[in-house]
KEKE-3310 file (N, C-alpha, C; in steps of 0.2 Angstrom, whole numbers, plus 5000, padded with zeros to 4 digits):
npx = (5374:5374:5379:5384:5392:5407:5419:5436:5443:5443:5445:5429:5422:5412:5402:5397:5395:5386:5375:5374:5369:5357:5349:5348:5359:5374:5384:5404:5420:5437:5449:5462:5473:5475:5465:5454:5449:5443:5431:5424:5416:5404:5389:5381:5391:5395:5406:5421:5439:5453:5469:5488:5492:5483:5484:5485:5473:5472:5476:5477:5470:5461:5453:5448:5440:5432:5423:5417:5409:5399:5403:5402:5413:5417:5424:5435:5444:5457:5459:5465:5477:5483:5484:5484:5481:5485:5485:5470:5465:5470:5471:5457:5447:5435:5418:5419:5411:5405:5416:5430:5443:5441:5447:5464:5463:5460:5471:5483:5489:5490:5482:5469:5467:5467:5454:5447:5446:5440:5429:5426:5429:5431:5449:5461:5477:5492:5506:5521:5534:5546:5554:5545:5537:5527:5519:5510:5509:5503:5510:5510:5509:5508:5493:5483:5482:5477:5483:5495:5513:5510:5512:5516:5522:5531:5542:5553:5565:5560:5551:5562:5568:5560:5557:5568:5569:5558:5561:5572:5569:5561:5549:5547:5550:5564:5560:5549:5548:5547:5533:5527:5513:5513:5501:5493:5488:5473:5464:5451:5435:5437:5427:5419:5412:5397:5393:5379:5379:5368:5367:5359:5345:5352:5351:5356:5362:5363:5373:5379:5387:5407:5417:5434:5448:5462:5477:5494:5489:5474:5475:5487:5480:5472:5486:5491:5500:5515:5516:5519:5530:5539:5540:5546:5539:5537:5536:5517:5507:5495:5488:5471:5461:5449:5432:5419:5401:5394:5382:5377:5372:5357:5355:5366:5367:5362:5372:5380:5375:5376:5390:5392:5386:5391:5404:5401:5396:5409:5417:5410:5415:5428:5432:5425:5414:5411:5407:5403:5391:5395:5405:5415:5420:5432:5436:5437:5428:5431:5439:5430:5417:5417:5417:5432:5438:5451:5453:5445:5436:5435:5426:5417:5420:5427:5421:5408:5403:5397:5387:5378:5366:5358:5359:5356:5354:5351:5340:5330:5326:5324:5313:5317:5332:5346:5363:5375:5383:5371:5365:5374:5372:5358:5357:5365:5356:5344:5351:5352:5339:5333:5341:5352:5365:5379:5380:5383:5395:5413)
npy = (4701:4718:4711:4716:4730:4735:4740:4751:4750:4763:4778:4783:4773:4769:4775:4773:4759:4756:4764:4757:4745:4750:4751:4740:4729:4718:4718:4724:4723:4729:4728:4733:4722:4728:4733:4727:4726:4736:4738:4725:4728:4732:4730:4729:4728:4715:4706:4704:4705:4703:4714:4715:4728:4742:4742:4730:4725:4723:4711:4693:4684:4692:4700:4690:4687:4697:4697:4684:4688:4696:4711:4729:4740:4754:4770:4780:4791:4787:4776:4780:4788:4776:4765:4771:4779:4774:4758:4757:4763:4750:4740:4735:4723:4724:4733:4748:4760:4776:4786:4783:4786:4802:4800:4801:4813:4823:4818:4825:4839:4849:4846:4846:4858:4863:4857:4863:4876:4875:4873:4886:4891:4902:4903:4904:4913:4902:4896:4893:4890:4893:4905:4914:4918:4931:4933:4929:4913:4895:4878:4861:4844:4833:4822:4812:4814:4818:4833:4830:4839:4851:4869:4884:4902:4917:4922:4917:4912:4908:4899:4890:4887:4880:4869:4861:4860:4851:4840:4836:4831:4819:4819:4822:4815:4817:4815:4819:4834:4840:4840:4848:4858:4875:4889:4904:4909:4911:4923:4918:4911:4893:4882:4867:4860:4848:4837:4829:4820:4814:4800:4794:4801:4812:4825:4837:4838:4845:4841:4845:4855:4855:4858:4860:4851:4856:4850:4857:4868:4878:4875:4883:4896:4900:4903:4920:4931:4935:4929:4917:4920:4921:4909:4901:4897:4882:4877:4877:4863:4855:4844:4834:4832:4831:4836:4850:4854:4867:4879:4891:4907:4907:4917:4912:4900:4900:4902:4892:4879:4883:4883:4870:4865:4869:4862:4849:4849:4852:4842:4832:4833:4835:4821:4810:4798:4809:4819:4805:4802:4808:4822:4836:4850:4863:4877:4895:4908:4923:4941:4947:4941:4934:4918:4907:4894:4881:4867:4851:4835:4820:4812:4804:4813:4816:4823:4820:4811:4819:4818:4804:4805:4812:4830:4848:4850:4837:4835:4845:4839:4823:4815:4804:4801:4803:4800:4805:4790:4781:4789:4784:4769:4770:4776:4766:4755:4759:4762:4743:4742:4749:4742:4749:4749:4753:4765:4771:4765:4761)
npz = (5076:5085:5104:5114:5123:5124:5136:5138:5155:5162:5164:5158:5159:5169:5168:5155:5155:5164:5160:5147:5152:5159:5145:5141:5136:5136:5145:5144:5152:5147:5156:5168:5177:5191:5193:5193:5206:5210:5201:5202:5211:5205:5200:5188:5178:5167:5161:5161:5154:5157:5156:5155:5150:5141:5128:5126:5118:5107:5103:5098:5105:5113:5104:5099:5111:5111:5099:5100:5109:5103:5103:5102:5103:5115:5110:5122:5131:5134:5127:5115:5121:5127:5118:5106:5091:5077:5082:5084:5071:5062:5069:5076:5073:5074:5079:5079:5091:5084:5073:5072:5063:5066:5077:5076:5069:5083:5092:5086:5084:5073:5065:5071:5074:5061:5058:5066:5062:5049:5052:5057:5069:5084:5086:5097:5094:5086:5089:5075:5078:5094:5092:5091:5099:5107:5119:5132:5131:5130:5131:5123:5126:5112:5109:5121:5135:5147:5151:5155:5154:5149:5151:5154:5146:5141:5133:5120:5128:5142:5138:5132:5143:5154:5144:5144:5158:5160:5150:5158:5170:5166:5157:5146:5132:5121:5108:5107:5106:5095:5092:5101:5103:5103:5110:5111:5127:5134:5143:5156:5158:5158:5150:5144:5133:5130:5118:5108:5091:5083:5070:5063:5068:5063:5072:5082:5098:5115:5128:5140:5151:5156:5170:5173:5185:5191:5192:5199:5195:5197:5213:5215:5213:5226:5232:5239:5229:5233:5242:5235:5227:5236:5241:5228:5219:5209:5191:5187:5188:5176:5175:5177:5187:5191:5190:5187:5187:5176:5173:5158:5155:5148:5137:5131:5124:5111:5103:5106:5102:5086:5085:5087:5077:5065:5068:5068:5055:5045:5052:5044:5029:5030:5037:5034:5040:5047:5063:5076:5085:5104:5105:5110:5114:5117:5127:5132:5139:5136:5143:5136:5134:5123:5113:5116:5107:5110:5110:5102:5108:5100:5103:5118:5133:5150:5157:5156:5165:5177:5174:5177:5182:5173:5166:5168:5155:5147:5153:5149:5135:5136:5146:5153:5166:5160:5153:5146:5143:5143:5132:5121:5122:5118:5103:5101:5101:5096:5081:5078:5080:5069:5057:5056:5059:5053:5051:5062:5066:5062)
capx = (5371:5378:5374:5383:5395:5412:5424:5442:5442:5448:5442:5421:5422:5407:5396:5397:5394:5380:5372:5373:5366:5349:5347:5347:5365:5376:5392:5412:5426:5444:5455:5470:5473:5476:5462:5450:5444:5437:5426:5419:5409:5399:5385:5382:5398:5392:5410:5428:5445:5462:5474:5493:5490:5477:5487:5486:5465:5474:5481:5473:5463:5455:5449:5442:5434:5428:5421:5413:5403:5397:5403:5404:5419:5415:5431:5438:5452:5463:5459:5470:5484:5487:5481:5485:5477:5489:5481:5464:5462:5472:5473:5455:5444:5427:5416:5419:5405:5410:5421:5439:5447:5442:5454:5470:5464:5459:5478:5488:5488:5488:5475:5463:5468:5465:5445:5443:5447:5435:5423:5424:5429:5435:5452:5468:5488:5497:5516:5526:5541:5546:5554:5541:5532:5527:5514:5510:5508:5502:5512:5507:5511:5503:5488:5475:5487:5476:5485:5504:5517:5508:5515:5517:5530:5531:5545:5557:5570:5555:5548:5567:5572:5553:5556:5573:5566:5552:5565:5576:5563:5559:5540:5546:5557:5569:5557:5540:5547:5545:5527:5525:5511:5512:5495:5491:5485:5467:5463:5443:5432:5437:5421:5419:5404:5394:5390:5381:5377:5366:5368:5351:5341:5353:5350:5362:5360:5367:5371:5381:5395:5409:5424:5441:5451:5469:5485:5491:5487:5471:5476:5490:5475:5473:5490:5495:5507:5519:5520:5519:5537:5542:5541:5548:5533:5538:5530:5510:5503:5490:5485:5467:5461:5442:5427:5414:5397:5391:5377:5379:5368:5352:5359:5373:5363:5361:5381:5384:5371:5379:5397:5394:5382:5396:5412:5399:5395:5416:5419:5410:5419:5437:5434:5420:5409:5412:5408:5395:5391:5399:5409:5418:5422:5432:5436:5435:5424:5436:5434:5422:5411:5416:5418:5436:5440:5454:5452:5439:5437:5428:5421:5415:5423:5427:5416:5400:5404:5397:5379:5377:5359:5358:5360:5351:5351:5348:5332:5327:5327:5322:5310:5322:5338:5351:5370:5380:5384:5366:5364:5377:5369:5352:5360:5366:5351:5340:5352:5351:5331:5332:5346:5359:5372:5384:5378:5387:5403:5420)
capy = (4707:4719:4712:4717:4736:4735:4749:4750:4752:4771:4786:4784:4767:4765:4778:4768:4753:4758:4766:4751:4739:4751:4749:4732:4728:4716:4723:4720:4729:4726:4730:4729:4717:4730:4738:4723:4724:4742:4736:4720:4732:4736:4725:4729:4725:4705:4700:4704:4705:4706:4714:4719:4736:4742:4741:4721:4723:4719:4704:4690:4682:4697:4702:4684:4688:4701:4694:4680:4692:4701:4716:4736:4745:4763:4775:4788:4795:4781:4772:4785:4787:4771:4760:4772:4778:4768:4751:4757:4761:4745:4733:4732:4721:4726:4738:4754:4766:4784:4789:4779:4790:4806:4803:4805:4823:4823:4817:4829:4845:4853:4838:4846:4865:4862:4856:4869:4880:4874:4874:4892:4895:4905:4901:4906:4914:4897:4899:4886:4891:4897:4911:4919:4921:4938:4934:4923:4903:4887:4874:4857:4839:4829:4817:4813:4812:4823:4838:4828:4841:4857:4872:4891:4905:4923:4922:4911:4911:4905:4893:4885:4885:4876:4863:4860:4857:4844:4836:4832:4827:4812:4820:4822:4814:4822:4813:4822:4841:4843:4839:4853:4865:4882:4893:4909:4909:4915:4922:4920:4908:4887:4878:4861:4860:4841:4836:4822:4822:4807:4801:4789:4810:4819:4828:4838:4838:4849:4837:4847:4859:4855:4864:4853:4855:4854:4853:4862:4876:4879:4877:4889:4901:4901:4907:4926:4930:4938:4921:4913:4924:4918:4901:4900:4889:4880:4877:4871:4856:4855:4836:4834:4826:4833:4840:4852:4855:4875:4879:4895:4910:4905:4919:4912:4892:4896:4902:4886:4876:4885:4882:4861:4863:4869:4856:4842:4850:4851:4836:4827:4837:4832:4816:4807:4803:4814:4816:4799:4803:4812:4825:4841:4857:4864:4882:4899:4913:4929:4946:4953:4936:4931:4911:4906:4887:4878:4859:4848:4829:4818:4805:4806:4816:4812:4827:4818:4810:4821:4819:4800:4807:4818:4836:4851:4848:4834:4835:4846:4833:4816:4813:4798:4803:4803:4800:4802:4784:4779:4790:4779:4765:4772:4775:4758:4751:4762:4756:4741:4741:4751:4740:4754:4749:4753:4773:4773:4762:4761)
capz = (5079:5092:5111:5119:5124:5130:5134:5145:5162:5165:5159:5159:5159:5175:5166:5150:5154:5168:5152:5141:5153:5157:5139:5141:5134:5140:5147:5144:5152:5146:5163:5170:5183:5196:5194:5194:5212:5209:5194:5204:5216:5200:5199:5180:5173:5167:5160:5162:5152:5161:5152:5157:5148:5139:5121:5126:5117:5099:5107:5094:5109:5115:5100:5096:5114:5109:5094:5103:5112:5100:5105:5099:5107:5115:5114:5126:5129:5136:5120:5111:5125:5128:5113:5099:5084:5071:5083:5083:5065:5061:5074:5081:5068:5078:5078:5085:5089:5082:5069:5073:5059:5069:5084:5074:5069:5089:5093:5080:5084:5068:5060:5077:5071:5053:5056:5071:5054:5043:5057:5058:5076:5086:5089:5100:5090:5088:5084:5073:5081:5098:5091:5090:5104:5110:5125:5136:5130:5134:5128:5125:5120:5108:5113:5126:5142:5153:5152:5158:5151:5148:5154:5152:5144:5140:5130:5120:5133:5147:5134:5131:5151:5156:5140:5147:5164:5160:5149:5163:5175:5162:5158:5139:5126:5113:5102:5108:5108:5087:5091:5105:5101:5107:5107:5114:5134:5135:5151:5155:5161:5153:5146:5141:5129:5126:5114:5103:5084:5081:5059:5064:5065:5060:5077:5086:5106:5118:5134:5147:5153:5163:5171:5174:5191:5185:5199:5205:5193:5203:5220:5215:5213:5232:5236:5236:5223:5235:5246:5229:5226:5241:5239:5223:5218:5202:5184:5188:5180:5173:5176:5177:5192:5193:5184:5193:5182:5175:5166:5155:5156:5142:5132:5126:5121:5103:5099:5109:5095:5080:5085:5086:5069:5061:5070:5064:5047:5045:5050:5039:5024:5031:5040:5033:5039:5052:5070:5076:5094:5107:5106:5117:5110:5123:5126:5137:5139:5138:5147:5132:5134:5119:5116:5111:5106:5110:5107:5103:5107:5096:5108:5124:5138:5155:5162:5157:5173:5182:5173:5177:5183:5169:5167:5165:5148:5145:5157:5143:5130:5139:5151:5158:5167:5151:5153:5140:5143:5141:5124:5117:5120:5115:5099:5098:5099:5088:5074:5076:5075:5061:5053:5050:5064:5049:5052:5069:5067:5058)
cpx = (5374:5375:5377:5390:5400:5415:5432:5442:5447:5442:5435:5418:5412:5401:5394:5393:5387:5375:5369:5368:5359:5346:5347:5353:5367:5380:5398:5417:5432:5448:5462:5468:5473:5470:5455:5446:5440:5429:5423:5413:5405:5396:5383:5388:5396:5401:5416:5432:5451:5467:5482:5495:5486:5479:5487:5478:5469:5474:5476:5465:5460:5451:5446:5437:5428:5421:5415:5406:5399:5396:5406:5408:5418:5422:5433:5444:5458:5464:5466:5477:5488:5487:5486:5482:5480:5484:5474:5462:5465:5470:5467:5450:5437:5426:5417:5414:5409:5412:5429:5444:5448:5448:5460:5468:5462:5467:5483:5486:5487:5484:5469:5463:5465:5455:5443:5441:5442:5428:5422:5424:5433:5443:5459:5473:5490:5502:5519:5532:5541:5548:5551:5534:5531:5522:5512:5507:5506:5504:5510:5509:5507:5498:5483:5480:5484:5480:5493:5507:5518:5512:5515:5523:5528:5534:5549:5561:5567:5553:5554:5568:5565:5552:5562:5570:5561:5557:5569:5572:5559:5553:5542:5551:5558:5564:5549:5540:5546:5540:5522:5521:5510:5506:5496:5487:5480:5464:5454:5442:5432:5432:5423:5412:5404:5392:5386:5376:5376:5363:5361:5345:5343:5353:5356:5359:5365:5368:5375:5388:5399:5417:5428:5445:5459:5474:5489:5492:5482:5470:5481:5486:5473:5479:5491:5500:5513:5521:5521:5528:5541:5543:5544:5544:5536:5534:5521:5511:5498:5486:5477:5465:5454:5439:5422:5408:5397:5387:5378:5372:5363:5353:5364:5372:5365:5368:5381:5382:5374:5386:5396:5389:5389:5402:5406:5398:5406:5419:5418:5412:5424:5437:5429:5421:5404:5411:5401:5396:5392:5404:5411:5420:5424:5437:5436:5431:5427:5435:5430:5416:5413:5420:5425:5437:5448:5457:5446:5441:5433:5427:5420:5419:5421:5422:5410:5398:5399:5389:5377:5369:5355:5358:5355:5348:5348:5339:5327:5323:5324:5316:5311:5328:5344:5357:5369:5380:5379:5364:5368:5373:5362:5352:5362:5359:5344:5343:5353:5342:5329:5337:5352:5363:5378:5385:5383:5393:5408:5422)
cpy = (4709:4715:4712:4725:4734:4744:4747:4753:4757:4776:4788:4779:4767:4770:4775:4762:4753:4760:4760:4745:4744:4752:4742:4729:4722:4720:4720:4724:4726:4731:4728:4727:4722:4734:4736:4724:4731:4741:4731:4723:4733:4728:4723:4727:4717:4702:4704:4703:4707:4708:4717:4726:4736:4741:4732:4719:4723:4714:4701:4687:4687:4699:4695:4684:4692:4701:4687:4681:4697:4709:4723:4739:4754:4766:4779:4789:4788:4777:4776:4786:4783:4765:4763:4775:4774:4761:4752:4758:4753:4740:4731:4732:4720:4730:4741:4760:4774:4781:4785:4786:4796:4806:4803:4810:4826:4825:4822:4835:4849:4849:4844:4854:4867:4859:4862:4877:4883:4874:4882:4895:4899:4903:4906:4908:4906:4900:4891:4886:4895:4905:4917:4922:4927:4939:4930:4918:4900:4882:4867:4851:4836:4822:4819:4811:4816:4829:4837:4833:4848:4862:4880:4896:4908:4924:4916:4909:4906:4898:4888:4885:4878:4869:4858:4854:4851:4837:4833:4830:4823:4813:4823:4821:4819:4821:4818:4830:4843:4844:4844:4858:4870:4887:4898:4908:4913:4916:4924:4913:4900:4884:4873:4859:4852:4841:4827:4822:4814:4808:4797:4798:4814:4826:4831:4841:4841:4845:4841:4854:4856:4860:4859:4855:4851:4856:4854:4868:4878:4878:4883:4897:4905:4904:4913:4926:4934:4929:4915:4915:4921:4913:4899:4894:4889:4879:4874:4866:4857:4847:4836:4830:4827:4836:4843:4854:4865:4874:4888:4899:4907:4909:4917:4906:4894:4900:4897:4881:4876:4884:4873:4860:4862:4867:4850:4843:4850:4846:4829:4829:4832:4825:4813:4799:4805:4812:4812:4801:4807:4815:4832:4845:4863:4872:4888:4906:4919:4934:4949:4946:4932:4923:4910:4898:4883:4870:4858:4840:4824:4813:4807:4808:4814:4816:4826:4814:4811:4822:4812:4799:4810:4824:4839:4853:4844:4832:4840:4843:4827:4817:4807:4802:4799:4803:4800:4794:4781:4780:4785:4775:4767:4770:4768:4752:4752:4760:4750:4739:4742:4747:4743:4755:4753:4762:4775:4770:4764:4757)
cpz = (5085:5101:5117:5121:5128:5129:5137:5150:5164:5161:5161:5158:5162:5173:5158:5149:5160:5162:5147:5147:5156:5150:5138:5137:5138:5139:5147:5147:5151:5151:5165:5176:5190:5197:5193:5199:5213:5204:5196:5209:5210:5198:5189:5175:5174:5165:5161:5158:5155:5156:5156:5156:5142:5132:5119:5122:5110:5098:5100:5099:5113:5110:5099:5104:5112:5104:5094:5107:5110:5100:5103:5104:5108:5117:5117:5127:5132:5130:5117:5116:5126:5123:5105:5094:5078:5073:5080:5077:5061:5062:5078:5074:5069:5076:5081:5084:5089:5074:5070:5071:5061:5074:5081:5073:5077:5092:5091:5083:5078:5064:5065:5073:5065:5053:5061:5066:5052:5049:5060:5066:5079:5088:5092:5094:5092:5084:5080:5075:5087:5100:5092:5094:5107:5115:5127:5132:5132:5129:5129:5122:5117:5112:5118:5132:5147:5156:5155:5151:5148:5155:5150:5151:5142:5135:5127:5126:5140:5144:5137:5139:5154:5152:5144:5154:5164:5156:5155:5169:5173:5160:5150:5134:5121:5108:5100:5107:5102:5089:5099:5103:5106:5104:5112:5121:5133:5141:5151:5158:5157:5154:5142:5138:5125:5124:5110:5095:5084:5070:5060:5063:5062:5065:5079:5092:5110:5126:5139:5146:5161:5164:5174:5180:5190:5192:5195:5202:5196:5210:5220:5217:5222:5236:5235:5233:5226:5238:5239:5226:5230:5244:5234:5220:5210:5196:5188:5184:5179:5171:5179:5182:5196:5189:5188:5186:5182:5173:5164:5156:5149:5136:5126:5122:5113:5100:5101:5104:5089:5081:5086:5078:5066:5060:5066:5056:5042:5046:5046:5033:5023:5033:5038:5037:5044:5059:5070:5083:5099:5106:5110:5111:5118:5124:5132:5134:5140:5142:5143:5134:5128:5120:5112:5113:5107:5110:5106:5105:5103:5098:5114:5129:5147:5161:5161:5163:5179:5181:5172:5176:5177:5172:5165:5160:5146:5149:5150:5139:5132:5145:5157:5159:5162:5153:5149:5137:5140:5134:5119:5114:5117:5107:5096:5097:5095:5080:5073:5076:5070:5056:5051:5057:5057:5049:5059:5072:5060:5062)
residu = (UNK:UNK:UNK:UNK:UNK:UNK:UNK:UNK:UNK:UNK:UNK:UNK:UNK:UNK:UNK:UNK:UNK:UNK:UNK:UNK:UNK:UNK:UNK:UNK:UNK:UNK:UNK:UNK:UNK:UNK:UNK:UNK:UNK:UNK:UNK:UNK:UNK:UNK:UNK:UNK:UNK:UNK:UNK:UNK:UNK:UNK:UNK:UNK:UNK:UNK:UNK:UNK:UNK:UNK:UNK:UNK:UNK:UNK:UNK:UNK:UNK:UNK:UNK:UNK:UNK:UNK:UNK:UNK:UNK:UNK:UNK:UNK:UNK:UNK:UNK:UNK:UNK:UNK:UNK:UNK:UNK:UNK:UNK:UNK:UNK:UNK:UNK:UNK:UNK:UNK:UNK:UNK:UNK:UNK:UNK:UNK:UNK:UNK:UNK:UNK:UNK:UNK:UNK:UNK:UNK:UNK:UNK:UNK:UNK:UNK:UNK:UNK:UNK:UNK:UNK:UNK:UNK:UNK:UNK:UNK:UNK:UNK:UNK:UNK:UNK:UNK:UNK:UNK:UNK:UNK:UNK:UNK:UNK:UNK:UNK:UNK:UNK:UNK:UNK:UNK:UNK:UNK:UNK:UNK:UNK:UNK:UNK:UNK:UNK:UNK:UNK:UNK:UNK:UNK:UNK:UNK:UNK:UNK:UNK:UNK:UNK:UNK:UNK:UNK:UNK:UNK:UNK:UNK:UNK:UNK:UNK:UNK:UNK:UNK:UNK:UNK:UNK:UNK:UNK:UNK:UNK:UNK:UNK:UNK:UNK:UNK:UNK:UNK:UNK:UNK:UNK:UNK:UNK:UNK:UNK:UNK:UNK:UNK:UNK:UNK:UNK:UNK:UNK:UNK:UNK:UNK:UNK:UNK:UNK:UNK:UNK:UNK:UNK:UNK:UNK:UNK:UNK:UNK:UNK:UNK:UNK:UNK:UNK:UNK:UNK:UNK:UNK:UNK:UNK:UNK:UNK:UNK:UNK:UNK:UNK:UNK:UNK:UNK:UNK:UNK:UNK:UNK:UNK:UNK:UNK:UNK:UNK:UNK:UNK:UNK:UNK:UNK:UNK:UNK:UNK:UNK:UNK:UNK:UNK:UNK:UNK:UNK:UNK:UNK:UNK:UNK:UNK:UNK:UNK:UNK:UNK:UNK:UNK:UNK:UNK:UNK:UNK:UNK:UNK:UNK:UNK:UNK:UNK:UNK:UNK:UNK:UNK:UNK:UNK:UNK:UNK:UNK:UNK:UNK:UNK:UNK:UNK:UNK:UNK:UNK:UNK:UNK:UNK:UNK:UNK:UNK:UNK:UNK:UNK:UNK:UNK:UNK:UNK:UNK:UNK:UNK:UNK:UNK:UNK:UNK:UNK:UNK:UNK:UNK:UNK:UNK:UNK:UNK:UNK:UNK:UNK:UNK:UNK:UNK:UNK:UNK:UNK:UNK:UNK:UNK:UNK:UNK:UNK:UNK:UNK:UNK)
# end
């Protein structure tokens, strides 16, 4: 029987595992060594693994720790950037709360496109070829790397001079540029819509919005575009290095309801058996108001973060202050009362 939630120490680690232990959980973090003496201030973390990088959780004797502890593994995005999907659906012999099998089509850009499809949303122009660019781009590389590598281009010409550029500045192998996708730039308001689709109800729960604070594309925003010329400021990034909360006018709630029906009704089609838990559906508001989509993630996001206390959705819904974090757990230990842990792993 499960007793006890681990995670890796990055991402939403301290919302995680704060979560799990007010459900009465024990708690596991697999860490790197540097980054130990952050994670000892937290009185809820009960046990520790050191690892030299986080792809060292396949190891044999991590997982017999693991294993020892009886413990369900929660995934977020470091899982997938530094771990893997090949390890993850392979190389970890434990449970994993969620879907596992989703984060490749999360990963792949055209696996992520091909269910956003079938999920009938709206989405951005992507190109298969640079050629064919005719208005403004955001290029991107494959994965959960917090937006390392992304960039923008008008034309081919701008594309290929900007790829150039990141290549010689070591931020993208020869081998990563096949796997470049290029979509259409949407200028309007970016939204990041929480999600979580419990298979114990059948429920689908609306937990948060957040907005990303990305360098130095939004500091950019700050400068006049004349001293912006006269600085000759270079490509932005787009490195994610903060999350601020919104809440949407009450207008727009039941498009926002219908577009996660229909990503959890499509993902159980294509990925069975489909999304378990937390998911992102991440997106902008254009200038007609309408919603366009351009990723989703199928586990928890790092901007529930920002709702440790809960949000003003989940105040909705609960009567206790609701994290993400602690819904997991929740979930975790609803199936095992009811016997049907096998409803919420892979």
């Amino acid at each position: 029987m499960i007793k006890t939630i681990a995670t890796l120490g990055s991402h939403c680690a301290l919302q995680l595992l704060k979560g799990a232990k007010d459900e009465g959980f024990s708690t596991l973090l697999v860490t790197k060594q540097d980054r130990q003496s952050l994670y000892n201030r937290f009185k809820f973390i009960d046990n520790m693994i050191q690892v030299k990088k986080f792809s060292d959780i396949v190891s044999p004797t991590r997982i017999r720790r693991l294993k020892q502890t009886d413990s369900i593994l929660i995934p977020h995005g470091t899982l997938i950037s530094e771990v893997g999907v090949d390890a993850i659906e392979e190389s970890l012999p434990i449970p994993v709360f969620g879907n596992r099998y989703i984060l490749r089509w999360e990963a792949d850009r055209l696996q992520k496109e091909k269910l956003m499809k079938a999920a009938r949303l709206n989405l951005p122009k992507s190109y298969n070829d640079p050629s064919e660019i005719d208005r403004l781009v955001i290029a991107k590389l494959s994965g959960a790397a917090g937006g390392r590598g992304y960039f923008l281009a008008t034309n081919t010409k701008s594309y290929e001079e900007k790829l150039a550029a990141l290549r010689s500045d070591g931020l993208i192998r020869n081998s990563e540029e096949e796997n470049v996708y290029i979509q259409e730039y949407i200028k309007g308001v970016p939204v990041y819509l929480q999600y979580f689709f419990s298979p114990l109800s059948r429920e689908l729960e609306f937990f948060g919005i957040d907005r990303r604070y990305e360098t130095n594309v939004d500091g950019l925003g700050r400068i006049p575009a004349s001293a912006q010329i006269e600085m000759g400021t270079s490509a932005p990034s787009y490195i994610v290095v903060g999350n601020s909360p919104l809440v949407l006018r009450e207008s727009l709630l039941d498009e926002v309801y219908k577009i996660g029906e229909r990503f959890v009704r499509a993902s159980q089609v294509l990925v069975p058996p489909g999304i378990v838990g937390p998911f992102c559906i991440e997106g902008i508001y254009d200038g007609d108001g309408k919603f366009v989509s351009f990723e989703f993630s199928g586990r928890i996001v790092a901007g529930t973060n920002l709702f440790i206390e809960g949000s003003p959705y989940t105040a909705l819904l609960y009567d206790t202050k609701m994290s993400m974090g602690r819904r997991i757990a929740l979930e975790v230990r609803r199936a095992i009362e009811a016997n049907q842990v096998e409803l919420i792993t892979t």
